[in-house]
C-alpha positions as CSV (number, residue, x, y, z in Angstrom):
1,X,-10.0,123.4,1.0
2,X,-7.2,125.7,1.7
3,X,-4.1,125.9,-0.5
4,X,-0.7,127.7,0.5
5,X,0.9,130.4,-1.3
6,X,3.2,128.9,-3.6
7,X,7.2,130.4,-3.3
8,X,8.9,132.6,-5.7
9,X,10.6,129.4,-7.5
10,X,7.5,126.7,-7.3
11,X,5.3,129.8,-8.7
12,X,7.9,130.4,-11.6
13,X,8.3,126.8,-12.6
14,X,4.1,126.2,-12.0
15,X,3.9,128.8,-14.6
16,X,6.7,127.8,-16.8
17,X,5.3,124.1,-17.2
18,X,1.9,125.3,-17.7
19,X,2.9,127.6,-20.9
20,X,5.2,124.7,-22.0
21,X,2.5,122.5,-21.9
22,X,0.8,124.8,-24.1
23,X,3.8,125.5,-26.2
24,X,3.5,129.3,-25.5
25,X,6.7,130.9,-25.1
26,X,6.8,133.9,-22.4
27,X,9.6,135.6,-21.4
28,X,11.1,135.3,-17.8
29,X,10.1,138.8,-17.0
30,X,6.5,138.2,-17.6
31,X,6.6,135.2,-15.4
32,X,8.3,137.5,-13.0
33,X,5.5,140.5,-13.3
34,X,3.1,137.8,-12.7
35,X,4.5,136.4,-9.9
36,X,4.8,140.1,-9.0
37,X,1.3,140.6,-9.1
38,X,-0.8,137.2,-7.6
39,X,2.1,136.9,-5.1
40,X,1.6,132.8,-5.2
41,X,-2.0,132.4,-5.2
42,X,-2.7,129.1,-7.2
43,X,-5.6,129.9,-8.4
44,X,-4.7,133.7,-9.8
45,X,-1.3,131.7,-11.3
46,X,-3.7,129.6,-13.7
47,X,-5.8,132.5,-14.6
48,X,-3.2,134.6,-15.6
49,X,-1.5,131.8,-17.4
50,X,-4.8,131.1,-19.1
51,X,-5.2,134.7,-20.1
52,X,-2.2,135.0,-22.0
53,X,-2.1,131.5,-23.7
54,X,-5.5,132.4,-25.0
55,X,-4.3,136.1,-25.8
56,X,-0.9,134.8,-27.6
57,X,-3.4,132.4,-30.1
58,X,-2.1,133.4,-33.4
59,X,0.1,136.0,-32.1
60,X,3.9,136.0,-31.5
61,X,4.2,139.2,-29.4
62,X,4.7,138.3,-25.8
63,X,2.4,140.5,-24.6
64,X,4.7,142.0,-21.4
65,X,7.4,142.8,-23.8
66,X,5.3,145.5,-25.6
């Protein structure tokens, strides 16, 4: 199966929905260091999403703000 890269935008609202769905709350420059760093992949998008919903369980820090 092969998936295209995602855009700038679609990977910034994939992620945004994802962590609303999950009612984690990230700032917009973590989405952007994200975006920054899987450069649309799909599949890295979920992972890091994923990592830092299960990271921010029972913590308020947004972890790229530290």
């Amino acid at each position: 199966m092969r998936l295209r890269r995602l855009s700038r935008e679609e990977s910034a609202e994939f992620l945004s929905e994802g962590f609303d769905q999950l009612s984690v709350s990230v700032s917009r420059s973590l989405i952007d260091e994200i975006i920054d760093h899987v450069d649309g992949i799909i599949g890295w998008l979920t992972y890091y999403g994923w990592s830092i919903a299960v990271q921010r369980e029972g913590s308020e820090q947004d972890p790229g703000d530290g």
